[in-house]
N, C-alpha and C positions, 0 to 999 in steps of 0.2 A: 091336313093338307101339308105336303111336305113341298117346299121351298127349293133351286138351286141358290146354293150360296153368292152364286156371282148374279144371278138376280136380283137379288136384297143389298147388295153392292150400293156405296151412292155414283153414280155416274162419276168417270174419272176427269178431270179440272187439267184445260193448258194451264202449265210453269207459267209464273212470270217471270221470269228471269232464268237466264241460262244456269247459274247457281243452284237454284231449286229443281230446274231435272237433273242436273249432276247428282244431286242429293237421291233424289226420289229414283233415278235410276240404279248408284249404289245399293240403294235399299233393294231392290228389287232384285239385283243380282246376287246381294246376300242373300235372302230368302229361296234363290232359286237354289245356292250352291248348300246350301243348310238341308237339303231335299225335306223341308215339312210340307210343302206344296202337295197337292192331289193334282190328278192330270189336268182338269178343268182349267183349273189355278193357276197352275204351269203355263198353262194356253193364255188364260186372259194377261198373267204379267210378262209372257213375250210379247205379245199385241202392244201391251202399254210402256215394255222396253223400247222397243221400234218407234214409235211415235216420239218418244223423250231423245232417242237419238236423230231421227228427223230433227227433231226439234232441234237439237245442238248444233248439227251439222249445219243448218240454217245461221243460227245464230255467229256459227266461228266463219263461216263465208259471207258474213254482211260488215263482220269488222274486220275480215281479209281484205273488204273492198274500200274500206274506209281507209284502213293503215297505207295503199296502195294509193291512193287520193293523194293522202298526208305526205308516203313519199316521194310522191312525184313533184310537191309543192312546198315542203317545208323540208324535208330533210336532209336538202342536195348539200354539199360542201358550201360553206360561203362564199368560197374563190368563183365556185360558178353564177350565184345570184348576185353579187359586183359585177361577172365580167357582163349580163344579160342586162344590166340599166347600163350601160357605158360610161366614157369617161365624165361626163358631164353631170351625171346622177349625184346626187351624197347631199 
């Protein structure tokens, strides 16, 4: 019986961490740019490139929205956080 390779595959695993698809994505686009790939191949590591950048894309717009939190609340000049407690503050 003969087998597709990407059948016998083990199911591919979410990154934990934005690190590790940066990784696994690298890898991925070297292998693609190396052409040892078969069409199959090709097909299943653009499917699991896509997904790893979903995935980042997520990742870089959730600490977009954090850093935008951060600067709206800590990172204003300090002349402006004095003048917003008044003179009575300190």
């Amino acid at each position: 019986m003969v087998t597709n390779k990407t059948e016998t595959a083990a199911p591919a695993r979410a990154p934990v961490s934005f690190e590790e698809a940066m990784r696994e994505l690298e890898a991925i686009v070297g292998r693609m740019d190396d052409g040892s790939l078969g069409l199959e191949e090709s097909l299943a590591a653009y499917k699991r490139g896509a997904e790893l950048v979903r995935r980042c894309q997520e990742a870089l717009e959730a600490v977009r929205e954090q850093v935008q939190v951060l600067d709206g609340e800590m990172l204003r000049p300090a002349g402006e956080l004095l003048s917003e407690r008044g003179p009575d503050a300190g």
